[in-house]
ChimeraX commands (.cxc) that place a marker at each C-alpha (Angstrom):
marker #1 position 159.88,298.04,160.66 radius 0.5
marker #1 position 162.10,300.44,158.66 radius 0.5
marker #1 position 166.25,299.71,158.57 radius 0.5
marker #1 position 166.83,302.42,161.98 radius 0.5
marker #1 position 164.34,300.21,163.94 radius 0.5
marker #1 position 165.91,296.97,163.14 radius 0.5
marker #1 position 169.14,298.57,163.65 radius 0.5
marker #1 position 167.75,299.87,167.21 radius 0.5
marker #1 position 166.14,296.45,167.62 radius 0.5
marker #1 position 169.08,294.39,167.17 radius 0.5
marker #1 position 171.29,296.74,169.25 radius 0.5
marker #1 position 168.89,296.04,172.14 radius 0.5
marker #1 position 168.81,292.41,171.46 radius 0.5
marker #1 position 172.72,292.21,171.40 radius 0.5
marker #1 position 172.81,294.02,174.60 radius 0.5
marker #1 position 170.14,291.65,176.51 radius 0.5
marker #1 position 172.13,288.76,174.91 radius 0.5
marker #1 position 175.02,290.27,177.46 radius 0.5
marker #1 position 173.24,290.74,180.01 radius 0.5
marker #1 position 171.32,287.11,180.10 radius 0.5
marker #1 position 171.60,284.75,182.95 radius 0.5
marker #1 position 170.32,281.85,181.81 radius 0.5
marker #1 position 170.53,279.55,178.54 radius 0.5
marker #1 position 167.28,279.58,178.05 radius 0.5
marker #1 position 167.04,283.79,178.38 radius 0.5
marker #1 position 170.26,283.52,175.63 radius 0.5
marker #1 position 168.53,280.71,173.05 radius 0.5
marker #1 position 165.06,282.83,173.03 radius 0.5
marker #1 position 166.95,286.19,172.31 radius 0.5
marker #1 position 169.43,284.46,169.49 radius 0.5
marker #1 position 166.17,283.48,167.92 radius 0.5
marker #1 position 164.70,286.82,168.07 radius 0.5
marker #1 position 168.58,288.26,166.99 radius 0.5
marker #1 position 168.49,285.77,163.83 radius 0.5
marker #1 position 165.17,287.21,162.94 radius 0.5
marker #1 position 165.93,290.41,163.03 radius 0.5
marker #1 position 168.90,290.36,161.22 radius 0.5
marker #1 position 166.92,288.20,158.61 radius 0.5
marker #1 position 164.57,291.39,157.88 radius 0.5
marker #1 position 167.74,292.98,157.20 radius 0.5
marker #1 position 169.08,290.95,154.41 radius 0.5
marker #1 position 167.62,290.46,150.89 radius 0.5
marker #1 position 166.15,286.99,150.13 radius 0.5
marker #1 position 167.46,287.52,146.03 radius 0.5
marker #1 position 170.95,287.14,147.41 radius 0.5
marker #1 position 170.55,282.97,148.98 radius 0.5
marker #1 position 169.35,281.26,145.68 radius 0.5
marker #1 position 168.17,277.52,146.44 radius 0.5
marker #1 position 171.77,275.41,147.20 radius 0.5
marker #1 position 173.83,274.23,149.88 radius 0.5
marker #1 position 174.36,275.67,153.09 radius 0.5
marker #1 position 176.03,275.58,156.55 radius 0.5
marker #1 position 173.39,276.76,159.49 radius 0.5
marker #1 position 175.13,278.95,162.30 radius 0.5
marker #1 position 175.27,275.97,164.68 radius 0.5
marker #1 position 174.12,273.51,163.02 radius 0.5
marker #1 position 177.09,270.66,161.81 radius 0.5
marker #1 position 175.12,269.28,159.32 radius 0.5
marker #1 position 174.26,271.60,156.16 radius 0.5
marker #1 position 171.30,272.40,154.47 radius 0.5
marker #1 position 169.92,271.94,151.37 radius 0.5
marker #1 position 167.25,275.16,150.39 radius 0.5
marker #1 position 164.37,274.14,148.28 radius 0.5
marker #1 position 163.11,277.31,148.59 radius 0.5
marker #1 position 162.40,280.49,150.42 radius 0.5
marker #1 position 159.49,281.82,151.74 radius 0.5
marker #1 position 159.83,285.88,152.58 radius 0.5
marker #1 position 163.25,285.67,155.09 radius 0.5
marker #1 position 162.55,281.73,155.54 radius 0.5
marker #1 position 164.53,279.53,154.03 radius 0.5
marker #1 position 163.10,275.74,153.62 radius 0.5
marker #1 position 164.85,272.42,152.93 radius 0.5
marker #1 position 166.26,269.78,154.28 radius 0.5
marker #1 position 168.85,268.80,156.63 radius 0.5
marker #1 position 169.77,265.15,157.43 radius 0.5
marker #1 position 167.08,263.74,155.19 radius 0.5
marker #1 position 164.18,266.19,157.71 radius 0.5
marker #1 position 162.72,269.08,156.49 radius 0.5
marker #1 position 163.38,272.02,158.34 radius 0.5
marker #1 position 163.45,275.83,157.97 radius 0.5
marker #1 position 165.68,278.66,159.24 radius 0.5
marker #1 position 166.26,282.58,159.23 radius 0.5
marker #1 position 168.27,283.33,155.66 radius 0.5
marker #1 position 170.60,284.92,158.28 radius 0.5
marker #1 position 171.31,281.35,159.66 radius 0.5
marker #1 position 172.89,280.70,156.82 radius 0.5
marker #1 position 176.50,280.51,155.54 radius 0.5
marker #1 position 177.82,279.83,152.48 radius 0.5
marker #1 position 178.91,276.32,151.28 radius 0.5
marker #1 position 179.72,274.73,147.95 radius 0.5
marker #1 position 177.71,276.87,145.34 radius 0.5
marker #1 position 175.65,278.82,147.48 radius 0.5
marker #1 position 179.30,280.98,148.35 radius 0.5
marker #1 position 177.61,284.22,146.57 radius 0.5
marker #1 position 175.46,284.41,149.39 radius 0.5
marker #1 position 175.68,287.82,151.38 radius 0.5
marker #1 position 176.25,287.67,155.91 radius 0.5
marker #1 position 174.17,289.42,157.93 radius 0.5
marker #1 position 176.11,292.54,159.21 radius 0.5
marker #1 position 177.62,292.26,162.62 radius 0.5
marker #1 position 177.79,295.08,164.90 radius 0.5
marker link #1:1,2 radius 0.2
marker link #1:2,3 radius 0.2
marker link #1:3,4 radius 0.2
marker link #1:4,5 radius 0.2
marker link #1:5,6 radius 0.2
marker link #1:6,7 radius 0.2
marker link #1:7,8 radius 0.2
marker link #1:8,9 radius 0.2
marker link #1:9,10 radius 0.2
marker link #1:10,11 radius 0.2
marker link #1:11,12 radius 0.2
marker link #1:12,13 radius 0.2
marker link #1:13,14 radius 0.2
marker link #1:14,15 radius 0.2
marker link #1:15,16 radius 0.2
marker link #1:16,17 radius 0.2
marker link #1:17,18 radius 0.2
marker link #1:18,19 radius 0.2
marker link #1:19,20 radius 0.2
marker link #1:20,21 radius 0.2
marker link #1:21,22 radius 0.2
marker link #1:22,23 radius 0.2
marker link #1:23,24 radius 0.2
marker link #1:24,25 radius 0.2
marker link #1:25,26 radius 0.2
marker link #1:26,27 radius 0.2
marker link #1:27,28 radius 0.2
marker link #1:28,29 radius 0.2
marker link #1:29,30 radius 0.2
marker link #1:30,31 radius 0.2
marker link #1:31,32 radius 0.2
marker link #1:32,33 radius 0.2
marker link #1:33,34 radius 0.2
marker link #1:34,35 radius 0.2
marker link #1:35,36 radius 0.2
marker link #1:36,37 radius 0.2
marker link #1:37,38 radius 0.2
marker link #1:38,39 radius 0.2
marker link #1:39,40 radius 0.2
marker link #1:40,41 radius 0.2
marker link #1:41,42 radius 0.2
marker link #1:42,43 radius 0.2
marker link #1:43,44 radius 0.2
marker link #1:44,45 radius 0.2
marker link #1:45,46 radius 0.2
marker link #1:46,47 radius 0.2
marker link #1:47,48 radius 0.2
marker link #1:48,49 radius 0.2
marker link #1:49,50 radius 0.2
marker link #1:50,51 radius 0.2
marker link #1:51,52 radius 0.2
marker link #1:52,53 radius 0.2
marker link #1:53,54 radius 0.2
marker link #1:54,55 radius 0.2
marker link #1:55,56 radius 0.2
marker link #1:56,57 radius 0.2
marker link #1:57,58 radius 0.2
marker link #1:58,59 radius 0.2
marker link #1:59,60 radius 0.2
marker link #1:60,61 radius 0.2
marker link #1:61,62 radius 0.2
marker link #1:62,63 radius 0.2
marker link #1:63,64 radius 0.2
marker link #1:64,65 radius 0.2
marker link #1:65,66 radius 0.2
marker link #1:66,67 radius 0.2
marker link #1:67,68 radius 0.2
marker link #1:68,69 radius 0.2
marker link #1:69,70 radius 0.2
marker link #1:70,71 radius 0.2
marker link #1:71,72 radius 0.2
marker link #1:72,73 radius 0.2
marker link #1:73,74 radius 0.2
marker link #1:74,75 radius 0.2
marker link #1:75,76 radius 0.2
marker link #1:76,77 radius 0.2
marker link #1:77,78 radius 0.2
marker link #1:78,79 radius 0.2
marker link #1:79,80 radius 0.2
marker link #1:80,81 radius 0.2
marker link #1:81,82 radius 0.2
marker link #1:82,83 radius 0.2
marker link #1:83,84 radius 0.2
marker link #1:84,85 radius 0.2
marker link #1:85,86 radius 0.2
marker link #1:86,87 radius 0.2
marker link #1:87,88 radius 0.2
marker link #1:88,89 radius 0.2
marker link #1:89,90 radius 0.2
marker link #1:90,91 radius 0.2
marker link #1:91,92 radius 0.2
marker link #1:92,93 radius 0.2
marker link #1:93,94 radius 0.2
marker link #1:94,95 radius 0.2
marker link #1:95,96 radius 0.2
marker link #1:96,97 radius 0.2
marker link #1:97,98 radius 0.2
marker link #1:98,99 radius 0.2
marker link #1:99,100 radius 0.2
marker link #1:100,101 radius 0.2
view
C-alpha cells in the first residue's frame, strides 16, 4: 500500500474504533490500527533494546526485527509486536512514535 492508502486506511480504522460496540469489535480493529501504523514507520529507527509495549506493564526486550515485527522477550516469554507498539525506554529513547491523527 502506498503512504495515502495507509493514511485512508487508518482514518477508517480510527473511525470504526468509534463506532464499535463491543470489546471484542475494539481489540480486533486496535490490532489492525497497530499494523497499519507499523507500515508507516521505518524499522532503522527501533534498534534492538528496551521497550515499553502500548498496554503492556511489563517491557520488552527486542532481539530483533523482522520487516515491522519486532521479536524478544517479555517476562522471560518470547513474544512479538507491531514496532508501533512500542515506546521508548532506557536506551531505546531514539526511537520514533507512530503519528497520531
Amino acid at each position: 500500500m502506498s503512504r495515502p492508502e495507509l493514511e485512508a486506511e487508518i482514518a477508517g480504522l480510527e473511525a470504526q474504533m468509534k463506532a464499535a460496540e463491543f470489546p471484542s469489535q475494539l481489540e480486533v480493529l486496535e490490532s489492525k490500527l497497530l499494523f497499519a501504523q507499523a507500515y508507516t514507520l521505518s524499522p532503522a529507527d527501533y534498534p534492538p533494546g528496551l521497550y515499553g509495549v502500548k498496554d503492556r506493564e511489563q517491557p520488552m526486550r527486542v532481539d530483533y526485527l523482522n520487516g515491522v515485527m519486532a521479536w524478544g522477550t517479555m517476562a522471560g516469554e518470547a513474544i512479538s509486536v507491531p514496532i508501533s507498539a512500542l515506546r521508548p525506554v532506557g536506551s531505546a529513547s531514539s526511537a520514533r512514535q507512530p503519528e497520531q491523527g
